[in-house]
Residue frames as qw, qx, qy, qz and C-alpha x, y, z in Angstrom:
[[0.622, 0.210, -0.727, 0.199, -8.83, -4.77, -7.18],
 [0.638, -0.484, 0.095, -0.591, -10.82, -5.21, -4.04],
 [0.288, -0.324, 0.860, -0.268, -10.36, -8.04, -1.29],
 [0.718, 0.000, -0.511, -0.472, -12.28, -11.33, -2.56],
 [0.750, -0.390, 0.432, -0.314, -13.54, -14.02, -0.27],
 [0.953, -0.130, 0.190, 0.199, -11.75, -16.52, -2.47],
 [0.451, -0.623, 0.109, 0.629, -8.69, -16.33, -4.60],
 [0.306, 0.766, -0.144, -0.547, -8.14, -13.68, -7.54],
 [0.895, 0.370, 0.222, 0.112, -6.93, -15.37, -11.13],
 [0.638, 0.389, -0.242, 0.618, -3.81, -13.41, -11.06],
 [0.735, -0.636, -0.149, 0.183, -1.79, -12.66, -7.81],
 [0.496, 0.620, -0.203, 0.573, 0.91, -9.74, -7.92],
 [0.771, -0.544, -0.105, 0.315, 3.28, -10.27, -5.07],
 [0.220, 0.877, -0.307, 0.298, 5.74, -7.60, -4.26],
 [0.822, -0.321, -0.223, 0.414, 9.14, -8.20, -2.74],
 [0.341, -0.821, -0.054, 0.455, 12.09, -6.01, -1.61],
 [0.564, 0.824, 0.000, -0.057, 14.27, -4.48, -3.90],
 [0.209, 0.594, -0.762, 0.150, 17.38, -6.06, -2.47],
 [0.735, -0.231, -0.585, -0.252, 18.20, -9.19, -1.35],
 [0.124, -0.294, 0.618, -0.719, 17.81, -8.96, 2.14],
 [0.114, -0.398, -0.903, 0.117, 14.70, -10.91, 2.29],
 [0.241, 0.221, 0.188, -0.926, 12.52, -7.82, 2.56],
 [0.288, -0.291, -0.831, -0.377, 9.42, -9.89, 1.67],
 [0.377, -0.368, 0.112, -0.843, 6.12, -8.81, 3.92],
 [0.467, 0.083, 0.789, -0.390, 3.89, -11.41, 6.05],
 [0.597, 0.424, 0.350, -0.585, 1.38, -11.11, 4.22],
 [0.698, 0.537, -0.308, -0.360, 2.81, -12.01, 0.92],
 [0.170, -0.236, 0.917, -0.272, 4.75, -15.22, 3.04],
 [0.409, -0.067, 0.855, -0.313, 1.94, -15.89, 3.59],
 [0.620, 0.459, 0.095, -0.629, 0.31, -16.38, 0.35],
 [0.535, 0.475, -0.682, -0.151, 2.91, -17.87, -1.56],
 [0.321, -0.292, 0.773, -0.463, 2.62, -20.22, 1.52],
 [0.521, 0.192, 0.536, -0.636, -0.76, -20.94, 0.76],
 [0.733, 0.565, -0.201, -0.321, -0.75, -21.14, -2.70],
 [0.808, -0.408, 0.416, 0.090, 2.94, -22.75, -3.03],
 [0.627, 0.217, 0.460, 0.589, 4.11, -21.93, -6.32],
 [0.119, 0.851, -0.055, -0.508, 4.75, -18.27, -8.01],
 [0.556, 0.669, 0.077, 0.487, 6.60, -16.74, -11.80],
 [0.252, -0.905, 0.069, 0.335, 9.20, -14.60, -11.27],
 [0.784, 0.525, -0.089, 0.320, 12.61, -12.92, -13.38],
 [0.553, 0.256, -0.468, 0.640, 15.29, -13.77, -11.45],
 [0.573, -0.801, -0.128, -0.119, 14.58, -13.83, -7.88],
 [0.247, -0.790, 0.525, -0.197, 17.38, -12.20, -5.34],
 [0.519, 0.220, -0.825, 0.041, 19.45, -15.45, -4.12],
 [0.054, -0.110, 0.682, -0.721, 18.91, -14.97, -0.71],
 [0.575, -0.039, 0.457, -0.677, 15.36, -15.10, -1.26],
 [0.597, 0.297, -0.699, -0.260, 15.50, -17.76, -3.77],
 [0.397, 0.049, -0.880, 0.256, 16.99, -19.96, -1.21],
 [0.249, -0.045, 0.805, -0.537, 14.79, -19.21, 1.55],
 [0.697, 0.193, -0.096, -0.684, 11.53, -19.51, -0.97],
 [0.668, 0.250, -0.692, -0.111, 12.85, -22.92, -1.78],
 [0.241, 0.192, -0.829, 0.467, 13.66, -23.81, 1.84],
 [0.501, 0.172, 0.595, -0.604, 9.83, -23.21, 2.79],
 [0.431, 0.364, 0.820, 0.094, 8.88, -26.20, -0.04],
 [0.451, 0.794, 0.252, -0.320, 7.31, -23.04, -2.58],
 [0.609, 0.403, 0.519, 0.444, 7.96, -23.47, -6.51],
 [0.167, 0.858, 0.084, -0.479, 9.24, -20.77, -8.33],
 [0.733, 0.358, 0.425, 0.392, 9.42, -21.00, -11.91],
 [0.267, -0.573, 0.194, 0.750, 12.17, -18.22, -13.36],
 [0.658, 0.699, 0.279, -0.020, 10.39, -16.82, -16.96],
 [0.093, -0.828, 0.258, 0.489, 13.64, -14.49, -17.09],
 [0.449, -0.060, 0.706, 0.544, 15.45, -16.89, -20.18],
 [0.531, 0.709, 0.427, 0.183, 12.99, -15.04, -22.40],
 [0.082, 0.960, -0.108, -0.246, 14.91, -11.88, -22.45],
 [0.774, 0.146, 0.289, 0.545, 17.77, -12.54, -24.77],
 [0.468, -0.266, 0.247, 0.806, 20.37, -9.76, -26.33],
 [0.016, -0.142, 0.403, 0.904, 18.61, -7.04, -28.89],
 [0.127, -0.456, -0.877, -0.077, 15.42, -8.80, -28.12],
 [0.186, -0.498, 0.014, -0.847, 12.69, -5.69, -27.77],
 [0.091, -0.204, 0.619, -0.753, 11.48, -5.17, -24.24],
 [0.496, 0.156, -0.034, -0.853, 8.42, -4.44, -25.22],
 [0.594, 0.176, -0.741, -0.258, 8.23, -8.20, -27.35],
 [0.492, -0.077, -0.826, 0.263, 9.22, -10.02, -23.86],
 [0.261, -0.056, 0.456, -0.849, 6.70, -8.33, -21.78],
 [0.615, 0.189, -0.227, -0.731, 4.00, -8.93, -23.87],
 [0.696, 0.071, -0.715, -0.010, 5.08, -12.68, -24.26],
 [0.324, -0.138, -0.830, 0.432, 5.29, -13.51, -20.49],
 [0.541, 0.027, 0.074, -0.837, 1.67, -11.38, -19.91],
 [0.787, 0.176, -0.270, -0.526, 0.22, -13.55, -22.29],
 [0.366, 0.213, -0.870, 0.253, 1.95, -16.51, -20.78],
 [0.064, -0.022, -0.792, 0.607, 0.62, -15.98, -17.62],
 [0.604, -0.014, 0.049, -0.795, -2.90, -14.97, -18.63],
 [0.674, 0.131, -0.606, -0.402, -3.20, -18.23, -20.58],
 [0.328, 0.204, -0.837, 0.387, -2.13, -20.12, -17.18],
 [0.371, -0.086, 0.367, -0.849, -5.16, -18.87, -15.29],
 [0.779, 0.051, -0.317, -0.538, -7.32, -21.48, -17.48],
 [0.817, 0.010, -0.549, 0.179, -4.91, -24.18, -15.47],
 [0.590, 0.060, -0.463, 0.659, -4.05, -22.41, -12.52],
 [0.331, -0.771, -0.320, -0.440, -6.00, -20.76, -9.23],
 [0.532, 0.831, 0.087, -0.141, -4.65, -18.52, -8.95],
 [0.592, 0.753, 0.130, 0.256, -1.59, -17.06, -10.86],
 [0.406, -0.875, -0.134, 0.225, 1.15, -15.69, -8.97],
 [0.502, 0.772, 0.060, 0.385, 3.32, -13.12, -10.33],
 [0.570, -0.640, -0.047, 0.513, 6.49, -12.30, -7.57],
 [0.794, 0.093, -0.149, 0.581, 8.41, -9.40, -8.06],
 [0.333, -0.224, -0.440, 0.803, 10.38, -6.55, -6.68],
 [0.154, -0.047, -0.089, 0.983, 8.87, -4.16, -5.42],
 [0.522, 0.433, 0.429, -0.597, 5.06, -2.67, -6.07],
 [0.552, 0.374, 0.726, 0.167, 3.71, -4.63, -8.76],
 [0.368, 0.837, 0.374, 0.159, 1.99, -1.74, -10.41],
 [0.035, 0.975, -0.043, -0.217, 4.54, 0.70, -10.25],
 [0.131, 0.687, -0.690, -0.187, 7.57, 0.80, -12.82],
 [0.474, -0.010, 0.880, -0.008, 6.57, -2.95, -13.71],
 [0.516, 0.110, -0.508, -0.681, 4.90, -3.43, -17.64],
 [0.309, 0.113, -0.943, -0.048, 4.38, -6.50, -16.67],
 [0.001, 0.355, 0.688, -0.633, 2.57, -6.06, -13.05],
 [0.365, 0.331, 0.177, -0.852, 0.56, -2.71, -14.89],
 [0.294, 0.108, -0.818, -0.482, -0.44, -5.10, -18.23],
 [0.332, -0.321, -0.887, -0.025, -2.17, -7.62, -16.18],
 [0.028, -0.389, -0.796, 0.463, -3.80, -5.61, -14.21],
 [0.241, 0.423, -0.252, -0.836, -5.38, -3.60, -17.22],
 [0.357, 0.193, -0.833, -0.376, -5.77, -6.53, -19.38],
 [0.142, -0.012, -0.989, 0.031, -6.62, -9.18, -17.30],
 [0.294, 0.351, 0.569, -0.683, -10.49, -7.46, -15.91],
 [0.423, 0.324, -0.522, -0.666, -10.75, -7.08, -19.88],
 [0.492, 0.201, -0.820, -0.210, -10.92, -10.41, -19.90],
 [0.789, -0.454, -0.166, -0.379, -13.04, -11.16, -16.82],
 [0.721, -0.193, -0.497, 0.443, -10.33, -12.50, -14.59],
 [0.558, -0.818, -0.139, 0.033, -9.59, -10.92, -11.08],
 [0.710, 0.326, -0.408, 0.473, -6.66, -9.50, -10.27],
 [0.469, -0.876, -0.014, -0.108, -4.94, -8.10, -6.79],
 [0.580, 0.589, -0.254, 0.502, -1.79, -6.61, -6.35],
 [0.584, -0.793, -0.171, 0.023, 0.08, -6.68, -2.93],
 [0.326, 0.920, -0.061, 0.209, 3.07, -4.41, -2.62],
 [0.703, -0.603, -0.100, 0.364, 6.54, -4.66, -0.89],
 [0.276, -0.766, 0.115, 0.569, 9.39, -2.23, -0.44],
 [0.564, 0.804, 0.128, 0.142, 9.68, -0.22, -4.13],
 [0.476, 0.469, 0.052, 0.742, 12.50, 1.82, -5.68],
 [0.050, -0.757, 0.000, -0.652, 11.03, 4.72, -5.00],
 [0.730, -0.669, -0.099, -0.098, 10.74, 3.62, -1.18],
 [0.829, -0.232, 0.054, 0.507, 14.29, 3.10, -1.13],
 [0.419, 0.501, 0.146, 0.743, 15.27, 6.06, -2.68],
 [0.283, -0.840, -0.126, -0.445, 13.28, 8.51, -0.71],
 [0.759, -0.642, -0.026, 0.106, 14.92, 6.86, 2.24],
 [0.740, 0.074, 0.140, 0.654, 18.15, 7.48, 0.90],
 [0.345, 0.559, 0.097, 0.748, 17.75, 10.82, -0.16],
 [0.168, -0.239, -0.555, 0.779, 16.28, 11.68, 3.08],
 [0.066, -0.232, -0.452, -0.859, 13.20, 13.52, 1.18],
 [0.177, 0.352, 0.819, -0.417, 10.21, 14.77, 2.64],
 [0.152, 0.333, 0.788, 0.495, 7.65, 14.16, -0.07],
 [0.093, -0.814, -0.571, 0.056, 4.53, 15.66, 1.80],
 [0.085, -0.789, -0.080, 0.603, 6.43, 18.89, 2.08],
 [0.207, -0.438, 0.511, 0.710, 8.30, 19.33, -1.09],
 [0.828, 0.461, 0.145, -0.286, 6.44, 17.31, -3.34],
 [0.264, -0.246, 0.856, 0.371, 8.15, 14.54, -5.91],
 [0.769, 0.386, -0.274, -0.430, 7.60, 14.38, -9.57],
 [0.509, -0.326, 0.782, 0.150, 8.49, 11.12, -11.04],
 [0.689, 0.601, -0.217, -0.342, 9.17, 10.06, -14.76],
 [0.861, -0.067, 0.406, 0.298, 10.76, 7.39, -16.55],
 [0.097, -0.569, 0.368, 0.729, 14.06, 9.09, -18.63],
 [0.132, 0.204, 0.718, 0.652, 13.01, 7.45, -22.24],
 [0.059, 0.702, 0.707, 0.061, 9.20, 8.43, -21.43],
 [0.180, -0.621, -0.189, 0.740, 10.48, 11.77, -19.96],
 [0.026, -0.371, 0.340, 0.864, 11.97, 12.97, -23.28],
 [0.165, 0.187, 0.828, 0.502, 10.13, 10.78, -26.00],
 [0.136, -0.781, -0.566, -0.229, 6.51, 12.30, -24.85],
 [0.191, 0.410, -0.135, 0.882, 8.30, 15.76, -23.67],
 [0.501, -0.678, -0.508, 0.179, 6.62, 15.56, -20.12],
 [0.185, -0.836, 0.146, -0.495, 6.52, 19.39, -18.62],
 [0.615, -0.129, -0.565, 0.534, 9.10, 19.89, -15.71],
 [0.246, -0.855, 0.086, -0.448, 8.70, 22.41, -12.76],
 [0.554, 0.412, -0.478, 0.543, 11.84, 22.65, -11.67],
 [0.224, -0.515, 0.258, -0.786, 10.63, 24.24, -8.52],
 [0.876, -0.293, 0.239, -0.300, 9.75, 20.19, -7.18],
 [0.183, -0.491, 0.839, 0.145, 12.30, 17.47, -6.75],
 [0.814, 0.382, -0.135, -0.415, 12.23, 15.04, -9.05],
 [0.397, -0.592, 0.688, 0.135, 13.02, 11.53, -10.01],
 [0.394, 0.552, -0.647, -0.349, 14.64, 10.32, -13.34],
 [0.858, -0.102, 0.496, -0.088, 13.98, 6.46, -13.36],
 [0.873, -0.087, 0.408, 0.252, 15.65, 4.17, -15.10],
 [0.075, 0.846, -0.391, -0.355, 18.55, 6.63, -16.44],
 [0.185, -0.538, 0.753, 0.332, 20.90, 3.53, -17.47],
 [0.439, 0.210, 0.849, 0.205, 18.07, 2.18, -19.74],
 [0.248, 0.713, 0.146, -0.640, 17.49, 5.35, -21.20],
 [0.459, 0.567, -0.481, -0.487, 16.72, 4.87, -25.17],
 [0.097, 0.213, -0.963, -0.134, 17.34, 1.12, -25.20],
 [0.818, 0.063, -0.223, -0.527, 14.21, -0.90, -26.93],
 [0.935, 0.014, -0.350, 0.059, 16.26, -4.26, -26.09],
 [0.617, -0.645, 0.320, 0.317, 18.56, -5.83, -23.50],
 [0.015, -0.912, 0.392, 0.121, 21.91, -4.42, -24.14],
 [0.800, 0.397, -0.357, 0.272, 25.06, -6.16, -25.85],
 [0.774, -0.427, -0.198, 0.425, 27.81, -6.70, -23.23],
 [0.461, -0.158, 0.118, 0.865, 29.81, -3.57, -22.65],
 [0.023, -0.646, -0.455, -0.612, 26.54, -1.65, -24.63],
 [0.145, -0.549, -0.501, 0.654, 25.83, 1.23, -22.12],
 [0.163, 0.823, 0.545, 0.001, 23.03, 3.82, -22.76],
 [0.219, 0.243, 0.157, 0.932, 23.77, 7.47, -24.78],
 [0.387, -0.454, -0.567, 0.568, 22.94, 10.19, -22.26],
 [0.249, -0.058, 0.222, 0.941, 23.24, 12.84, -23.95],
 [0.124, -0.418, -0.498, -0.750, 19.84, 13.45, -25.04],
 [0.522, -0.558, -0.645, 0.021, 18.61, 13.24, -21.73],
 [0.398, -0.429, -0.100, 0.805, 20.97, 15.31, -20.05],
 [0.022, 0.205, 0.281, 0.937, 19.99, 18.24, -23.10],
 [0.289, -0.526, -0.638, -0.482, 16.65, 17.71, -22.71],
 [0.408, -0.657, -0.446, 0.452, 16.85, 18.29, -18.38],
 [0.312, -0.125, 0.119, 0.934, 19.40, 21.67, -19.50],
 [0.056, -0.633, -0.493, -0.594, 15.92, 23.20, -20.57],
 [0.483, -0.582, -0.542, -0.365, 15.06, 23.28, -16.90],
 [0.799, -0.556, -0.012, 0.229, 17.95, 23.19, -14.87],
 [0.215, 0.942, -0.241, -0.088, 21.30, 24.91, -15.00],
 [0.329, 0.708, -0.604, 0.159, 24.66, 23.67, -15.79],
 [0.011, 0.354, -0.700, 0.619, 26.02, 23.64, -12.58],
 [0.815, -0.171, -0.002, -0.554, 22.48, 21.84, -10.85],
 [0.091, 0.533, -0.840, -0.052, 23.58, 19.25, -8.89],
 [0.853, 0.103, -0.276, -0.431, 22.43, 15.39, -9.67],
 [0.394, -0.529, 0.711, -0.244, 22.31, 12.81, -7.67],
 [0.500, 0.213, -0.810, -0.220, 23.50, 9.18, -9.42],
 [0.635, -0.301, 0.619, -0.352, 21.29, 6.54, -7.30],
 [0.555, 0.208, -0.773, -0.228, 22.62, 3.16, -8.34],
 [0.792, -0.255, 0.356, -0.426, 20.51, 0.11, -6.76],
 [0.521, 0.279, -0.781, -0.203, 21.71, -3.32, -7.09],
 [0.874, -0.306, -0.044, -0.376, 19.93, -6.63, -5.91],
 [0.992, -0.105, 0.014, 0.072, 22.67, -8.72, -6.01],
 [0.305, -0.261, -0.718, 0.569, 24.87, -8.06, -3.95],
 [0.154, -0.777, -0.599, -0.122, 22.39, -5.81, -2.09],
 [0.236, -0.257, -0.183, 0.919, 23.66, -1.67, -2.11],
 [0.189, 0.939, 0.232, 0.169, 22.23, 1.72, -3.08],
 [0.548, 0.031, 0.124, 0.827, 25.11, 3.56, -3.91],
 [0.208, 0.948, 0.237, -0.043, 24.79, 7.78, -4.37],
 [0.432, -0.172, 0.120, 0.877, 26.93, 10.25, -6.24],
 [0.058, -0.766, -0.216, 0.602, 26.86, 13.61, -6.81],
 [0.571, 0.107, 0.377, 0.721, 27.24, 15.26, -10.27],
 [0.058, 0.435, -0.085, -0.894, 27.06, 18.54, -11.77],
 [0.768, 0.433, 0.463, -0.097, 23.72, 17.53, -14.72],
 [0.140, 0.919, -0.240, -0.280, 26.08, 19.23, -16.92],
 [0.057, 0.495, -0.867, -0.023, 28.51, 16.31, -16.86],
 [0.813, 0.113, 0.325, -0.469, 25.56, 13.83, -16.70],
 [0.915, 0.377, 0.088, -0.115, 26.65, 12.38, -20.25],
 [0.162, 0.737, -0.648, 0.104, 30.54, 12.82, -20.15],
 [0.769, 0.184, -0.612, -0.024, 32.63, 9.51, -20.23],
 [0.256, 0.241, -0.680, 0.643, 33.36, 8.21, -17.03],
 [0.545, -0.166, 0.300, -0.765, 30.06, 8.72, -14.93],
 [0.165, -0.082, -0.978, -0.094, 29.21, 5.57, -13.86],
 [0.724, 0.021, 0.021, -0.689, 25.76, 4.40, -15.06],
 [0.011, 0.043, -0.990, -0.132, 24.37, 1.06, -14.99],
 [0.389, -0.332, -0.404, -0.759, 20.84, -0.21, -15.61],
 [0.438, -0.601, -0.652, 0.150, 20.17, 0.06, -12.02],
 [0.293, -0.096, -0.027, 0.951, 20.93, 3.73, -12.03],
 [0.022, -0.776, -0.628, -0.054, 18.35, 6.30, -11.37],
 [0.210, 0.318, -0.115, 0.917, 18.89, 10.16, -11.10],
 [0.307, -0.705, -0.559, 0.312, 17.58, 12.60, -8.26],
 [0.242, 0.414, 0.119, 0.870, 17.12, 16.53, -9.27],
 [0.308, -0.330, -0.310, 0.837, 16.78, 18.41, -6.16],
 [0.138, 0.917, 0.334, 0.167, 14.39, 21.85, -6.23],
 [0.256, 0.441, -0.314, 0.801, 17.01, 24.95, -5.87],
 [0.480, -0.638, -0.509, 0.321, 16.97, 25.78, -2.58],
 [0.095, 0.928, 0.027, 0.358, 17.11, 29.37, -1.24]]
């Protein structure tokens, strides 16, 4: 996904991961240029200012619907947007964060769509993970940082080495194939056993809960031990940090 002298047939714009407007020049200035984008459910804040520089953004997000598989409404708004490329130069695909990372959507098209002879180019803006690190205060280059998603962690048993910090993505959508019934919140438990292989008891875990709207990053502290116990607020902006023991 090289620079091209014109423009690419599908355009993956990153934004911030709150709304604060954390949006980059560079991707201003595309959606400038171009003047219309896809996105699911944009922040408000940047809603309104996207709207207030004259640029179209159609919201795909009404496909996701209650018990509906994830997997179903990815797949459908891919193939949406490939099919758009035959009417549309190019394609632009806004949302948070790096396109290709922790995005089916963002990594699909940009797998798929060379398959299929279209172009694609992915420009990144402040991620999860970027926010997180800053939060936790982590240097990466010294310590090193694994990183798994919690259903992928257990489902394909992914070796830990406890002996690098690690982060658990999306903990509060851990097991769930579809969006959640109201009040439906995600059984821990198997996650939390599955860390207890690697980590003791007493290991403490740190709850990072991000939310776009309003715009926080929240941290708590638990014992992984108490990971799945009632009462630990999780939500499905909730991620987990596991610390290496320290000496």
């Amino acid at each position: 996904m090289s620079r091209m002298a014109g423009p690419p047939n599908l355009l993956l714009l990153g934004y911030g991961v709150f709304d604060s407007l954390q949006v980059t020049v560079e991707t201003q200035q595309l959606l400038a240029r171009y003047g219309s984008a896809y996105s699911l459910g944009l922040p408000p804040n940047l809603a309104r200012y996207l709207k207030s520089q004259h640029i179209k953004v159609t919201d795909l997000s009404d496909r996701f619907a209650p018990e509906r598989p994830f997997s179903d409404v990815y797949l459908e708004i891919a193939h949406f947007l490939i099919e758009r490329t035959a009417r549309e130069l190019p394609v632009i695909f806004l949302s948070p964060g790096n396109p290709l990372a922790t995005n089916a959507i963002g990594r699909y098209l940009a797998m798929e769509g060379p398959r299929l002879g279209l172009t694609v180019q992915a420009v990144p803006g402040v991620s999860q993970l970027d926010a997180m690190i800053s939060a936790i205060g982590l240097d990466v280059s010294t310590f090193g940082l694994q990183v798994f998603d919690a259903t992928k962690l257990v489902a394909r048993s992914h070796t830990v080495n406890p002996r690098v910090p690690m982060i658990v993505l999306h903990v509060g959508g851990f097991g769930l194939e579809a969006a959640p019934l109201h009040g439906v919140s995600a059984d821990l438990a198997p996650l939390a056993e599955y860390l207890l292989r690697s980590y003791p008891a007493a290991h403490p875990v740190v709850l990072i809960a991000i939310e776009a709207s309003p715009p926080s990053l929240t941290t708590r502290s638990v014992p992984l031990g108490e990971l799945a116990a009632p009462g630990v607020p999780v939500s499905l902006g909730t991620h987990v940090f596991i610390d290496a023991p320290r000496a």
